[in-house]
mmCIF file of the N, C-alpha and C atoms, coordinates in Angstrom:
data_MODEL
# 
_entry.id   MODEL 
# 
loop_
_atom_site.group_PDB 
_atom_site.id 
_atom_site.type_symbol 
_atom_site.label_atom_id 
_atom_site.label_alt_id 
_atom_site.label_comp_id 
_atom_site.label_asym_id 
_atom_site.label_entity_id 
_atom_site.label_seq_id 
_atom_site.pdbx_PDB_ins_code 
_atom_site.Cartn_x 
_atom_site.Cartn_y 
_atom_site.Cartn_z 
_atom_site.occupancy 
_atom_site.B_iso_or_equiv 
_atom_site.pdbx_formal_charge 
_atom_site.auth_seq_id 
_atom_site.auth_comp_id 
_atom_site.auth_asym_id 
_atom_site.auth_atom_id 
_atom_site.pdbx_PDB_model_num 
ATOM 1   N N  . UNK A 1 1  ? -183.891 -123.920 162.771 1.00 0.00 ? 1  UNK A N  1 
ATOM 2   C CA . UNK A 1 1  ? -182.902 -124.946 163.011 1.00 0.00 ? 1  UNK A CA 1 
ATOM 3   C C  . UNK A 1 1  ? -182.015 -125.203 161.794 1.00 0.00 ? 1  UNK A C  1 
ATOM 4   N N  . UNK A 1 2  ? -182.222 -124.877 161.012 1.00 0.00 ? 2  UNK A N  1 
ATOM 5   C CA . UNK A 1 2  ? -181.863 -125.580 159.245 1.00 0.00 ? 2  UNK A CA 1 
ATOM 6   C C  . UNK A 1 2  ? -180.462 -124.370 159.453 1.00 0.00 ? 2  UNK A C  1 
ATOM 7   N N  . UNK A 1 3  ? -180.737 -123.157 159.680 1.00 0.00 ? 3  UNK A N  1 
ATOM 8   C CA . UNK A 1 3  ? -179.923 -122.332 159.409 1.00 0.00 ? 3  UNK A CA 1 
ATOM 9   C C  . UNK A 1 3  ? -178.240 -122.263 160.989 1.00 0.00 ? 3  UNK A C  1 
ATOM 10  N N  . UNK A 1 4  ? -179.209 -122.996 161.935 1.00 0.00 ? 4  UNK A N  1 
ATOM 11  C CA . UNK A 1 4  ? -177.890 -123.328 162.835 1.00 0.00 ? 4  UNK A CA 1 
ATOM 12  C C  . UNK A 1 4  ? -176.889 -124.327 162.027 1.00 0.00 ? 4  UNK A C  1 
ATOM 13  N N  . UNK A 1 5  ? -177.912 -125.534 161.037 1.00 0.00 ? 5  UNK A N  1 
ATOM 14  C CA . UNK A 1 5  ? -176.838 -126.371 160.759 1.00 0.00 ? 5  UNK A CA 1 
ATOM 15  C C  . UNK A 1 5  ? -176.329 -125.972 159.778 1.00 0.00 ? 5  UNK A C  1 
ATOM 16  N N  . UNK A 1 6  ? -176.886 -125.009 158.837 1.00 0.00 ? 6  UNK A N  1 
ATOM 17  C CA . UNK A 1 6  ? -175.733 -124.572 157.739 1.00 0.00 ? 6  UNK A CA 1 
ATOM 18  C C  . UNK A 1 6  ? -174.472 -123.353 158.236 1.00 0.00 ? 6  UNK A C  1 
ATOM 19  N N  . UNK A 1 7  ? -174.817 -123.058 159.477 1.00 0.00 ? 7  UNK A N  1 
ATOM 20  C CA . UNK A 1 7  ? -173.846 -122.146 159.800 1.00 0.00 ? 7  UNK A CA 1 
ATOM 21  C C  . UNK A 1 7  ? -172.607 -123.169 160.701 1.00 0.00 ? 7  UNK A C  1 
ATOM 22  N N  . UNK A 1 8  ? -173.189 -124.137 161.074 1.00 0.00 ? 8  UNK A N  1 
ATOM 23  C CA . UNK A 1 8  ? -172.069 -124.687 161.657 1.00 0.00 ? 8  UNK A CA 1 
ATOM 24  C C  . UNK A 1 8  ? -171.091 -125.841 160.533 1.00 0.00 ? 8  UNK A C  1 
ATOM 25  N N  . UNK A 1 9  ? -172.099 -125.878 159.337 1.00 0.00 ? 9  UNK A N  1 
ATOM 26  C CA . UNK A 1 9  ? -171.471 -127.128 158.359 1.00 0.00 ? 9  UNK A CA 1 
ATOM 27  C C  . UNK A 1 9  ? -170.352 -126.324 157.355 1.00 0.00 ? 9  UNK A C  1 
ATOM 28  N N  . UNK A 1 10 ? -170.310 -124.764 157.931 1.00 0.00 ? 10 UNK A N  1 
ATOM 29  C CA . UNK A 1 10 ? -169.708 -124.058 157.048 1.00 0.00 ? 10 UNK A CA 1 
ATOM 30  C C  . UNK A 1 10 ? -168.248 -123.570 157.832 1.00 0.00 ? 10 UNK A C  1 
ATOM 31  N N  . UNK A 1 11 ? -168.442 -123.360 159.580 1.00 0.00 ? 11 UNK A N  1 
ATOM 32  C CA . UNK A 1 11 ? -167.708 -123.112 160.165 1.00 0.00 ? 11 UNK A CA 1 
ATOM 33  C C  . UNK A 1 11 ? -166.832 -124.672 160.075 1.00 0.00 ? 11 UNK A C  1 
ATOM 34  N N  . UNK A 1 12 ? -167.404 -126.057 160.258 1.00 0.00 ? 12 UNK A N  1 
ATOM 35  C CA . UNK A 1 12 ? -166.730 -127.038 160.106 1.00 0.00 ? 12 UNK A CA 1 
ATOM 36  C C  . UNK A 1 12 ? -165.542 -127.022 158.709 1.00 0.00 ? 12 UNK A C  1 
ATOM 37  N N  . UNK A 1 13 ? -166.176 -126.633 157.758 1.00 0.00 ? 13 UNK A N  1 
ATOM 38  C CA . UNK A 1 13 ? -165.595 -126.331 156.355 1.00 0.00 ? 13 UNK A CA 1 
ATOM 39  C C  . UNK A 1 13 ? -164.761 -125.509 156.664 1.00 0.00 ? 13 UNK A C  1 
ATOM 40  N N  . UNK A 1 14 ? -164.564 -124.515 157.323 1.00 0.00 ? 14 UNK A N  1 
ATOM 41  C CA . UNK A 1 14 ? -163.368 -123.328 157.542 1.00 0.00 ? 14 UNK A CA 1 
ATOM 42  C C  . UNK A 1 14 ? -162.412 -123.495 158.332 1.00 0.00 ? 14 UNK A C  1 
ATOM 43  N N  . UNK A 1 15 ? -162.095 -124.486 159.013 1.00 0.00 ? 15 UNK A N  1 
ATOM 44  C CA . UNK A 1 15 ? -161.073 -125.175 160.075 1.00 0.00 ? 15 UNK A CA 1 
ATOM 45  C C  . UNK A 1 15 ? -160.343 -126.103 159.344 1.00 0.00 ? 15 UNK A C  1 
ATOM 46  N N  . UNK A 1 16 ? -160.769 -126.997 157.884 1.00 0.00 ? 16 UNK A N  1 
ATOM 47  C CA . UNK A 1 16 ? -160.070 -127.356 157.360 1.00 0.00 ? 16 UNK A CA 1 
ATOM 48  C C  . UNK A 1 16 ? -159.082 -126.812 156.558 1.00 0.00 ? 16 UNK A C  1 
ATOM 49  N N  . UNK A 1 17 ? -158.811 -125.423 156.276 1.00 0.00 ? 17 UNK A N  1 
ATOM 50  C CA . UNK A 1 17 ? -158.491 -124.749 155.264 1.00 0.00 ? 17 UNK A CA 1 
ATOM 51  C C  . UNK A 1 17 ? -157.842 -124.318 156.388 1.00 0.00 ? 17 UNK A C  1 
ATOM 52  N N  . UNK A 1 18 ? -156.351 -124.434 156.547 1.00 0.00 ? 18 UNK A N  1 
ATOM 53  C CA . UNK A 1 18 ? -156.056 -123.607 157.760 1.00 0.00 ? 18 UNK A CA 1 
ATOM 54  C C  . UNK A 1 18 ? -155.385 -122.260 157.698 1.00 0.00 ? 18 UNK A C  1 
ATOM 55  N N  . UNK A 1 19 ? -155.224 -121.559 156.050 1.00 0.00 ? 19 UNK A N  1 
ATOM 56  C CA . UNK A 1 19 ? -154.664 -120.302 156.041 1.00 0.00 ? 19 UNK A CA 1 
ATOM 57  C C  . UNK A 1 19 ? -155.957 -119.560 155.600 1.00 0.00 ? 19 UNK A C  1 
ATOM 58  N N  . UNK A 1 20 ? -156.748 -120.054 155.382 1.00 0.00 ? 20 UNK A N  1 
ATOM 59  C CA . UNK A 1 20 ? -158.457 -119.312 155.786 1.00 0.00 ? 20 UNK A CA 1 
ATOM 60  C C  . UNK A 1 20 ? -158.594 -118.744 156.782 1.00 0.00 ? 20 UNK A C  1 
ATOM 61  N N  . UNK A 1 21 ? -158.560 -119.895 157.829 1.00 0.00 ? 21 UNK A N  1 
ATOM 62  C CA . UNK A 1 21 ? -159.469 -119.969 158.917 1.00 0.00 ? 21 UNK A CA 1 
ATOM 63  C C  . UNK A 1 21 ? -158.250 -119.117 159.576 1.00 0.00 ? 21 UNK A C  1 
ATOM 64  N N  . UNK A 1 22 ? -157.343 -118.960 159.534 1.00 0.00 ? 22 UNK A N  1 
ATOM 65  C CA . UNK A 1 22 ? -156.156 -117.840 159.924 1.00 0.00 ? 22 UNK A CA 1 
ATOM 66  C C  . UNK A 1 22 ? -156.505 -116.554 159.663 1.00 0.00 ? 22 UNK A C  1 
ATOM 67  N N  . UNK A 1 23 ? -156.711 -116.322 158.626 1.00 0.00 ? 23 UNK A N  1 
ATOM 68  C CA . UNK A 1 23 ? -157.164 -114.909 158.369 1.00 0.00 ? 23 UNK A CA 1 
ATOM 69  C C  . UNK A 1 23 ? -158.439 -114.558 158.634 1.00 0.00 ? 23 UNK A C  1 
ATOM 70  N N  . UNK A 1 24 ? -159.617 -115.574 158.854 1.00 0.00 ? 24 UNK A N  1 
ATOM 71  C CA . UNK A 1 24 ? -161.147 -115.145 159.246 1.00 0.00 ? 24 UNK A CA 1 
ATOM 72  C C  . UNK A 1 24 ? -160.371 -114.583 161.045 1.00 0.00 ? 24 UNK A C  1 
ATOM 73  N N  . UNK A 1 25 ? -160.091 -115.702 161.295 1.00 0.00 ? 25 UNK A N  1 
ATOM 74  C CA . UNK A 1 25 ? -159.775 -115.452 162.894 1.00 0.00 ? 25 UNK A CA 1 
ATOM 75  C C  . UNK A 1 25 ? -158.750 -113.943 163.270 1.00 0.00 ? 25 UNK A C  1 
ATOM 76  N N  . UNK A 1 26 ? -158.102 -113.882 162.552 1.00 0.00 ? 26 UNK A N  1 
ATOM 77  C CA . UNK A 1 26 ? -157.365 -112.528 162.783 1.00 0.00 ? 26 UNK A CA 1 
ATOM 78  C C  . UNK A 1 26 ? -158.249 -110.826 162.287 1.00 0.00 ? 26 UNK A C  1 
ATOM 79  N N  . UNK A 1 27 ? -159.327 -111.386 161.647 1.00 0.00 ? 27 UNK A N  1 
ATOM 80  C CA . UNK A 1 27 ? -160.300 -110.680 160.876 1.00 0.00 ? 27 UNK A CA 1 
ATOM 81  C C  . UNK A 1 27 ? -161.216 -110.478 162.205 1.00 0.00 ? 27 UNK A C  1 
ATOM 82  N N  . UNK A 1 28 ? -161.803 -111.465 162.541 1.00 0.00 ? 28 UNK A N  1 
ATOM 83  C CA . UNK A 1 28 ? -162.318 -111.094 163.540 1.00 0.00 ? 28 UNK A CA 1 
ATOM 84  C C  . UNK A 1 28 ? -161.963 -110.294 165.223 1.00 0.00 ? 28 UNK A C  1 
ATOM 85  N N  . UNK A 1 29 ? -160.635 -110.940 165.674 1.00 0.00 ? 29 UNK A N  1 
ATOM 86  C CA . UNK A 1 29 ? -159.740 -110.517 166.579 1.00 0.00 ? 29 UNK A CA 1 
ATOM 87  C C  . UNK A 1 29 ? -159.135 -109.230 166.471 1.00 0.00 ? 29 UNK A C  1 
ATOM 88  N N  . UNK A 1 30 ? -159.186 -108.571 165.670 1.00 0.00 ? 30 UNK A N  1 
ATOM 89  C CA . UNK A 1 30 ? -158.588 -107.315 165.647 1.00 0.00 ? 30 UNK A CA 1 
ATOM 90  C C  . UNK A 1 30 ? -159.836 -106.202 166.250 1.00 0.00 ? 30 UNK A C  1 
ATOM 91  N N  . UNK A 1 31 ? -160.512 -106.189 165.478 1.00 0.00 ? 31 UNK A N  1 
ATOM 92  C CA . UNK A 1 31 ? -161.668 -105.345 165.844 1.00 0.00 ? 31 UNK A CA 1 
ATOM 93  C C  . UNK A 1 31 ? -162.216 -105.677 166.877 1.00 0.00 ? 31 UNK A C  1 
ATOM 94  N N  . UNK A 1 32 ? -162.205 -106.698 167.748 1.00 0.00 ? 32 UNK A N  1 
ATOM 95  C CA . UNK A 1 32 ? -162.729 -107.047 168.998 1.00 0.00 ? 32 UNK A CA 1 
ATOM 96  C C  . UNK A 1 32 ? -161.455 -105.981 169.998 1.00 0.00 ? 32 UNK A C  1 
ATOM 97  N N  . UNK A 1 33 ? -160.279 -106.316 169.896 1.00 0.00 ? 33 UNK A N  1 
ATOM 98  C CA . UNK A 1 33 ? -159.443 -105.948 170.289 1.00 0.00 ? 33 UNK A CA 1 
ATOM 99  C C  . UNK A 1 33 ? -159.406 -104.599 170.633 1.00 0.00 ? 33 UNK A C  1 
ATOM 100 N N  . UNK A 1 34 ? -159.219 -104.021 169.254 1.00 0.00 ? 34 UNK A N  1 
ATOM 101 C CA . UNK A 1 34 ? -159.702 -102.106 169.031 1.00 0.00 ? 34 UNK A CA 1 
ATOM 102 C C  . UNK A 1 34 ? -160.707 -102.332 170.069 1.00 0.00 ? 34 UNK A C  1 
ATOM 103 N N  . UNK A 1 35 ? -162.429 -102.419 170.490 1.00 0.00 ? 35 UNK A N  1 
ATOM 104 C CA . UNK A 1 35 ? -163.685 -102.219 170.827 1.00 0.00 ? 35 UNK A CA 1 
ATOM 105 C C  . UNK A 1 35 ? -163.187 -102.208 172.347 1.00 0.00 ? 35 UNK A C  1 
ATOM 106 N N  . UNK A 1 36 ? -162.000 -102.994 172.337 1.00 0.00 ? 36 UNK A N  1 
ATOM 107 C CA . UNK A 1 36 ? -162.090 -103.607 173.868 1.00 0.00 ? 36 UNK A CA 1 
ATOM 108 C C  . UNK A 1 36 ? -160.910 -102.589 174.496 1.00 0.00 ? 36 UNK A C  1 
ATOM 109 N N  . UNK A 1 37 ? -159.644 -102.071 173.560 1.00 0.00 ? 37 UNK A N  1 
ATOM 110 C CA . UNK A 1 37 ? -158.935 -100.911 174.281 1.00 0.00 ? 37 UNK A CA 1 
ATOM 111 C C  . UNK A 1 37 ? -159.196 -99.631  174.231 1.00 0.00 ? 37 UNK A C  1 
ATOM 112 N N  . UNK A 1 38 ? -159.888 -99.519  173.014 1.00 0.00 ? 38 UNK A N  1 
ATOM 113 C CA . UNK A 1 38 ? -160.144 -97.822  172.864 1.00 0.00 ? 38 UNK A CA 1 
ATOM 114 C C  . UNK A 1 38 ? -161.180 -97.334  173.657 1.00 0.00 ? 38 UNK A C  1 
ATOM 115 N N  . UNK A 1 39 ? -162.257 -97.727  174.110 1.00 0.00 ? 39 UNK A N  1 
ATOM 116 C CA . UNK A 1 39 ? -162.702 -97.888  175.692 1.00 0.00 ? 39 UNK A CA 1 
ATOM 117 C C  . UNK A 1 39 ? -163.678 -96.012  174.979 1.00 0.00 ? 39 UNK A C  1 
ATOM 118 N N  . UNK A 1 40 ? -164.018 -96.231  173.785 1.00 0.00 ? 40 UNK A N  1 
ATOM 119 C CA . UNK A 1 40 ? -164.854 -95.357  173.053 1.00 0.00 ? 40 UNK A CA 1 
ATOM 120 C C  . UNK A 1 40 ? -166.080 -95.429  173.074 1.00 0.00 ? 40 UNK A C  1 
ATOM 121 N N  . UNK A 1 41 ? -166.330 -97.142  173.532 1.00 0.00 ? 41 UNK A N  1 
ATOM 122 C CA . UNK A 1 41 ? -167.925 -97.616  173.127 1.00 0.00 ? 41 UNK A CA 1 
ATOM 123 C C  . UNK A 1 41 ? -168.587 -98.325  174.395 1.00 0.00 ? 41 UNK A C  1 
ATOM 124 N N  . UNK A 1 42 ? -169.255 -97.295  174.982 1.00 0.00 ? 42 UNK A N  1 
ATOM 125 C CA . UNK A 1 42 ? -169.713 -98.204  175.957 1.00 0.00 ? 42 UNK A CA 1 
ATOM 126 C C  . UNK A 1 42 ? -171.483 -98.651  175.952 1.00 0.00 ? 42 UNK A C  1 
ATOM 127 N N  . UNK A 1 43 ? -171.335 -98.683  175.143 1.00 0.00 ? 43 UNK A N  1 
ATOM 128 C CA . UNK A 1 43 ? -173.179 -99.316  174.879 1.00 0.00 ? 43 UNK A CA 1 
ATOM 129 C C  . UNK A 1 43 ? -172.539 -100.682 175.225 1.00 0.00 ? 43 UNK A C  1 
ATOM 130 N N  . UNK A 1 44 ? -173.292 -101.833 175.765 1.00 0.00 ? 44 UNK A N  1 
ATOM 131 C CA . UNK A 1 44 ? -172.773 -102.937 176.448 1.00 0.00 ? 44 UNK A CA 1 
ATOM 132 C C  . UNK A 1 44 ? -173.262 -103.992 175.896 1.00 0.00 ? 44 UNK A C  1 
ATOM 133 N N  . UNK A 1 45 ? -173.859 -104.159 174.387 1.00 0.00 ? 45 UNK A N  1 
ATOM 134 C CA . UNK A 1 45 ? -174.312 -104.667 173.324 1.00 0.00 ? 45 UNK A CA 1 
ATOM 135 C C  . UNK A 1 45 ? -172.972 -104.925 172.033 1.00 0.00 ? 45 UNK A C  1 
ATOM 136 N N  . UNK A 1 46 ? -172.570 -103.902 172.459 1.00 0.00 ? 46 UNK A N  1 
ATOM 137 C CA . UNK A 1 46 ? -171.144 -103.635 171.258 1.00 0.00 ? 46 UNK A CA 1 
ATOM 138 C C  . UNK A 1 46 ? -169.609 -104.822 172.121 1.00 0.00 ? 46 UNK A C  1 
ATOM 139 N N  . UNK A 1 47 ? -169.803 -104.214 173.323 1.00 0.00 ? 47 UNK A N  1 
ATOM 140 C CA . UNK A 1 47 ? -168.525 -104.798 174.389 1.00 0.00 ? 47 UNK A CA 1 
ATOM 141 C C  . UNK A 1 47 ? -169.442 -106.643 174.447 1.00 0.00 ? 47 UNK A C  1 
ATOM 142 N N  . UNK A 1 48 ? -170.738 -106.711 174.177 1.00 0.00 ? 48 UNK A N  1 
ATOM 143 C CA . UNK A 1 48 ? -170.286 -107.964 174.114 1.00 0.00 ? 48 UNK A CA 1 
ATOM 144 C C  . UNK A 1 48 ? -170.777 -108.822 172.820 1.00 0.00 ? 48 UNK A C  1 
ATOM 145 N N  . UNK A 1 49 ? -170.753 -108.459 171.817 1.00 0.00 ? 49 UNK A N  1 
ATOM 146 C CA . UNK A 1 49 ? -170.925 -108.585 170.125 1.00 0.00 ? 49 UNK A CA 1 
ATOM 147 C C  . UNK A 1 49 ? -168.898 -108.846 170.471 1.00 0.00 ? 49 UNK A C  1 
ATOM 148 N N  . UNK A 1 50 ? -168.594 -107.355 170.675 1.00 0.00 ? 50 UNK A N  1 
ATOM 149 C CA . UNK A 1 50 ? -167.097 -107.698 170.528 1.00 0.00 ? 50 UNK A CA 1 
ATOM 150 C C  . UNK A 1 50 ? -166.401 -108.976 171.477 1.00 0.00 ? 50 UNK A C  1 
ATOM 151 N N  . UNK A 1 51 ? -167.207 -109.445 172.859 1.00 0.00 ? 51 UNK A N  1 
ATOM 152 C CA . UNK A 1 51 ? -166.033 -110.434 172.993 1.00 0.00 ? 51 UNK A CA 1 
ATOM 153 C C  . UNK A 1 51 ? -166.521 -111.823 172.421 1.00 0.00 ? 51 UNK A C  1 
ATOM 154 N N  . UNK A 1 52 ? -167.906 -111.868 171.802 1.00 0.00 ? 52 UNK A N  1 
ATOM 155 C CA . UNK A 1 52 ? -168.084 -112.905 171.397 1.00 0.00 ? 52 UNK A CA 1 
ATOM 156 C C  . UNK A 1 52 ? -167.283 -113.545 169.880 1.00 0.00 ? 52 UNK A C  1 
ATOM 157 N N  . UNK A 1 53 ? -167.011 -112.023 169.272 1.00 0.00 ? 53 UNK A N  1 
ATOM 158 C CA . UNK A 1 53 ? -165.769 -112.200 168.326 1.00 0.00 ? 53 UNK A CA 1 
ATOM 159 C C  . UNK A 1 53 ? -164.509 -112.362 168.098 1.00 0.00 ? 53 UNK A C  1 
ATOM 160 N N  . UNK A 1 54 ? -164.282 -111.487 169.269 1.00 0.00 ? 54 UNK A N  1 
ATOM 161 C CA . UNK A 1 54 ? -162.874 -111.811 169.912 1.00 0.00 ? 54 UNK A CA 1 
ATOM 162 C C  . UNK A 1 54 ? -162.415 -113.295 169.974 1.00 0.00 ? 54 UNK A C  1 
ATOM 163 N N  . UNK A 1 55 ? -163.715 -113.962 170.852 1.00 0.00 ? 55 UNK A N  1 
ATOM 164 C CA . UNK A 1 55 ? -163.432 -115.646 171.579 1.00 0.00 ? 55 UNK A CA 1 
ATOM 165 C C  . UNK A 1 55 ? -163.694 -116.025 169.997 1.00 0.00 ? 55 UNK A C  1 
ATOM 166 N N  . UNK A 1 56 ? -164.474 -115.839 169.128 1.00 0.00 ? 56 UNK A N  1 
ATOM 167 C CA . UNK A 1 56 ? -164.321 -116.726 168.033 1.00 0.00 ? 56 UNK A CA 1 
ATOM 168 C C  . UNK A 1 56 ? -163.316 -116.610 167.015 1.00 0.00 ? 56 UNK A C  1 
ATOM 169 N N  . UNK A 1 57 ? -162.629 -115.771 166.746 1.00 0.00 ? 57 UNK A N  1 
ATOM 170 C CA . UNK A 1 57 ? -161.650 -115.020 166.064 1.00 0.00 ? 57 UNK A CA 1 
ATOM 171 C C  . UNK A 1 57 ? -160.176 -115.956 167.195 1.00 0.00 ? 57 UNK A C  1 
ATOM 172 N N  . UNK A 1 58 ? -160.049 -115.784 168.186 1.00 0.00 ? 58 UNK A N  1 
ATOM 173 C CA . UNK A 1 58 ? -158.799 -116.551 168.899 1.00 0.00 ? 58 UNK A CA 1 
ATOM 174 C C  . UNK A 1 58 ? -159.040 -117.762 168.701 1.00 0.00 ? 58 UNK A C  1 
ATOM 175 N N  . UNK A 1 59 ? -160.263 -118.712 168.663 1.00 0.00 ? 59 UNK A N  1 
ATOM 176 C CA . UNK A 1 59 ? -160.408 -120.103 168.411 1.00 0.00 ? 59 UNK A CA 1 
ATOM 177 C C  . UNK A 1 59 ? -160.072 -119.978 167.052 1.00 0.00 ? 59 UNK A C  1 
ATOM 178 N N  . UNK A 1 60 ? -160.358 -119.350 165.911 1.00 0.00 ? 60 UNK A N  1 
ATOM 179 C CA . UNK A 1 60 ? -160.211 -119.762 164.985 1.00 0.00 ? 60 UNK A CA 1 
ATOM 180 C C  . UNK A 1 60 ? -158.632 -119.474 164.479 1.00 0.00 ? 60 UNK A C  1 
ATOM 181 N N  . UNK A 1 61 ? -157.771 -118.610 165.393 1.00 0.00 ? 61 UNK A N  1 
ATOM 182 C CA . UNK A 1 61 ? -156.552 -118.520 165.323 1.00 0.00 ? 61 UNK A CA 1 
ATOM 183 C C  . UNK A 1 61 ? -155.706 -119.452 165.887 1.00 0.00 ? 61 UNK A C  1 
ATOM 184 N N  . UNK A 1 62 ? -156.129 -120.002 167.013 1.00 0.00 ? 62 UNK A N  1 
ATOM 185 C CA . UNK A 1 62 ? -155.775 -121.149 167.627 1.00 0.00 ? 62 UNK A CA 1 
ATOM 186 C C  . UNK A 1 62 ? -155.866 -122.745 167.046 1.00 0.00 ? 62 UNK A C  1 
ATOM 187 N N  . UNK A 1 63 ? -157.085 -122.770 166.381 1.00 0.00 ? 63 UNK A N  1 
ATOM 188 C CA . UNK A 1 63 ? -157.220 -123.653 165.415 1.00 0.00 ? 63 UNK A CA 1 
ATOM 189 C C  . UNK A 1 63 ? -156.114 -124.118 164.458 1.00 0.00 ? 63 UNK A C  1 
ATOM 190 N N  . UNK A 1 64 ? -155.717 -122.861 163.368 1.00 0.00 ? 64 UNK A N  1 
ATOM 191 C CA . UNK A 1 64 ? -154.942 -122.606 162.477 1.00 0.00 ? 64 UNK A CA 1 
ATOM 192 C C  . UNK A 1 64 ? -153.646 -123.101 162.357 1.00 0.00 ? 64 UNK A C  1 
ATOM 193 N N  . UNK A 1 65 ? -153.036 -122.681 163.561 1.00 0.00 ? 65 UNK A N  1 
ATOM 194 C CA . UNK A 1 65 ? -151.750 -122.891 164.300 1.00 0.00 ? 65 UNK A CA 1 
ATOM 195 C C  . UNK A 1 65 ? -151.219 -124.632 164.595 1.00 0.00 ? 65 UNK A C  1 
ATOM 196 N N  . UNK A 1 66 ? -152.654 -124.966 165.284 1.00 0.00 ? 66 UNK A N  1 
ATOM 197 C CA . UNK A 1 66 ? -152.161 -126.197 165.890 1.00 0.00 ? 66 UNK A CA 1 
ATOM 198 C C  . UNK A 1 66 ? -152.940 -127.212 165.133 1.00 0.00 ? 66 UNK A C  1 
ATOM 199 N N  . UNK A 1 67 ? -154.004 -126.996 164.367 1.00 0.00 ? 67 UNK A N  1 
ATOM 200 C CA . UNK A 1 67 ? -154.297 -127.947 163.309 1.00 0.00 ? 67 UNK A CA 1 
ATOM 201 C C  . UNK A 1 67 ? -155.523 -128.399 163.966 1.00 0.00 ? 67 UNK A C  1 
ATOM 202 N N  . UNK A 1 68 ? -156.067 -129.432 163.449 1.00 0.00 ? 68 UNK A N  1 
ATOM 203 C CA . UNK A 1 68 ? -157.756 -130.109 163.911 1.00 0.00 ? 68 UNK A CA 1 
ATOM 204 C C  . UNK A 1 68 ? -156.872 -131.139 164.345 1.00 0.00 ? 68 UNK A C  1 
ATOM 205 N N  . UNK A 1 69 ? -157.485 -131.654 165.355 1.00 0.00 ? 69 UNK A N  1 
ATOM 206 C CA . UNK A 1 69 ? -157.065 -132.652 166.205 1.00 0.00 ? 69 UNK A CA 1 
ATOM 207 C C  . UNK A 1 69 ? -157.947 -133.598 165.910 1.00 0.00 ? 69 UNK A C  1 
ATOM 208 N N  . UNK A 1 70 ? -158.428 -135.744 165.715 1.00 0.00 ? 70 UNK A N  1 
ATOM 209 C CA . UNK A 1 70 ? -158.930 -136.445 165.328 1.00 0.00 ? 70 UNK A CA 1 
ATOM 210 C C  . UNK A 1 70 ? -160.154 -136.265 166.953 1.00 0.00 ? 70 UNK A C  1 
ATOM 211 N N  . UNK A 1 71 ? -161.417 -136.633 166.510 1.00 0.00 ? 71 UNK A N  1 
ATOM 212 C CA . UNK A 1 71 ? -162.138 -136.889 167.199 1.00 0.00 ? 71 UNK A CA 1 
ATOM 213 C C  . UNK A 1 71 ? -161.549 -138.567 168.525 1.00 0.00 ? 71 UNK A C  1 
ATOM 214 N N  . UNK A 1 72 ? -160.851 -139.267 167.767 1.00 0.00 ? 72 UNK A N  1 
ATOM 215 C CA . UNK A 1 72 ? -160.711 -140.750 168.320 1.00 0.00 ? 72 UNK A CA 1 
ATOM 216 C C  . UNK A 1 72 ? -159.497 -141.396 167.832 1.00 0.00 ? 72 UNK A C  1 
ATOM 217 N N  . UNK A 1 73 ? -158.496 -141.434 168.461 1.00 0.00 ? 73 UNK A N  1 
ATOM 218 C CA . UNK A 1 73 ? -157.849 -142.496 168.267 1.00 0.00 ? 73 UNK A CA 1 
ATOM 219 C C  . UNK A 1 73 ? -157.570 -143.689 168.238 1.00 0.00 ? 73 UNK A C  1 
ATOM 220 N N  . UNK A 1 74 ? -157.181 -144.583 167.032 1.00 0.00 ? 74 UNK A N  1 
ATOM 221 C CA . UNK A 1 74 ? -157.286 -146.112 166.803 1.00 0.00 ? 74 UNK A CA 1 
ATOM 222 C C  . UNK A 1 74 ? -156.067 -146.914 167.757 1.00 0.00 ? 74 UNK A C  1 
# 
């Protein structure tokens, strides 16, 4: 459990930084991308490693763009 919360207290940390979290996300999205057209790899472990990077790589590009939004407004 210790290591879910340091992986998520770190992903929290990387959304603030938003020309980081731009380049992790495009870091990740590319190579999902390649896995998913070049249609080279069909072990079905790889196709879904890759879309789970893909989806995290576009959130974290999506993030970037439009900024952290407040949990609550006053």
């Amino acid at each position: 459990m210790p290591v879910i919360r340091r992986v998520r207290g770190a992903v929290l940390r990387l959304v603030r930084r938003r020309g980081l979290c731009l380049a992790v996300g495009v870091l990740l999205a590319l190579p999902a991308v390649w896995v998913r057209l070049a249609g080279r790899f069909d072990a079905w472990w790889i196709e879904g490693l890759s879309l789970v990077a893909g989806a995290t790589g576009a959130a974290l590009v999506w993030t970037a763009v439009t900024g952290v939004k407040p949990d609550w407004i006053d």
